[in-house]
Each structure stands twice: as structure tokens, then as C-alpha cells.
N, C-alpha and C positions, 0 to 999 in steps of 0.2 A: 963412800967416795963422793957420791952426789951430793950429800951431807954436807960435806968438806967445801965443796965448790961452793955451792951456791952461801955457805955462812961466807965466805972469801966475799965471795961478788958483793953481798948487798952491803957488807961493811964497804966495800973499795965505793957503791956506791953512794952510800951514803956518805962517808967523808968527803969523795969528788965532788956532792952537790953541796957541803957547806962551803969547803974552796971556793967554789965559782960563786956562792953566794956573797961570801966577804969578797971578792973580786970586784963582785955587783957592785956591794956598796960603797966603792970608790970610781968605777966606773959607767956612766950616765945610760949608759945602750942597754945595761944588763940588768932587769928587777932583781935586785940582790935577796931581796926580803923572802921572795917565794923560793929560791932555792934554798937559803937557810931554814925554813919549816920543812920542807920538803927531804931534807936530808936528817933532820931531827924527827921525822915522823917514821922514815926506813930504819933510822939505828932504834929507834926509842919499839918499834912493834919486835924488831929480833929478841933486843932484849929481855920484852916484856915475857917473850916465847918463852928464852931458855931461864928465866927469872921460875916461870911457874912449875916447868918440865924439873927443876930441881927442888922447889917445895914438892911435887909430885913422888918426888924419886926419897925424900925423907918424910914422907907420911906428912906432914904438916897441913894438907890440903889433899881432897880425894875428888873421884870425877864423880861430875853430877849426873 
């Protein structure tokens, strides 16, 4: 269940900071650019997670 949550959250938040990113880049008060990395750095590490945790789970790759 805690599983469940927190994949929820970090996707919500990572997509919330590419939004406000591209927001940014039409409006002057908001560094658009740092929340668009910022939001590509939270989706881009989850993925990387469940990316290896399933070459893991198909032998493809073993723990070092």
C-alpha cells in the first residue's frame, strides 16, 4: 500500500514540476528551465528503479 502511494506521488510529482516548468517558460517571475529538469530527474530515477527491478525479476541482470 505504501508502494502504491508514494509511485502515485512522485509521478504527480514529477509531472506537477514539468507543468509549472513550461508555465515558467512563458512567464518571466518563474525559472521555467529548473523545474523542467527537476521534474525529468523524479520521473527519469523512478523509472530507472522499476526499469532494473524487472530485468532483475527476468534474470537478465543479477545483484552485485
Amino acid at each position: 500500500m505504501i508502494k502504491i502511494k508514494n509511485h502515485f506521488w512522485r509521478e504527480v510529482v514529477g509531472i506537477s514540476l514539468i507543468i509549472v516548468g513550461i508555465l515558467g517558460l512563458f512567464l518571466p517571475v518563474i525559472p521555467g528551465w529548473i523545474f523542467i529538469i527537476a521534474g525529468l530527474i523524479v520521473l527519469k530515477v523512478h523509472f530507472l528503479k522499476e526499469f532494473f527491478k524487472k530485468l532483475k525479476k527476468k534474470g537478465i541482470i543479477r545483484n552485485v
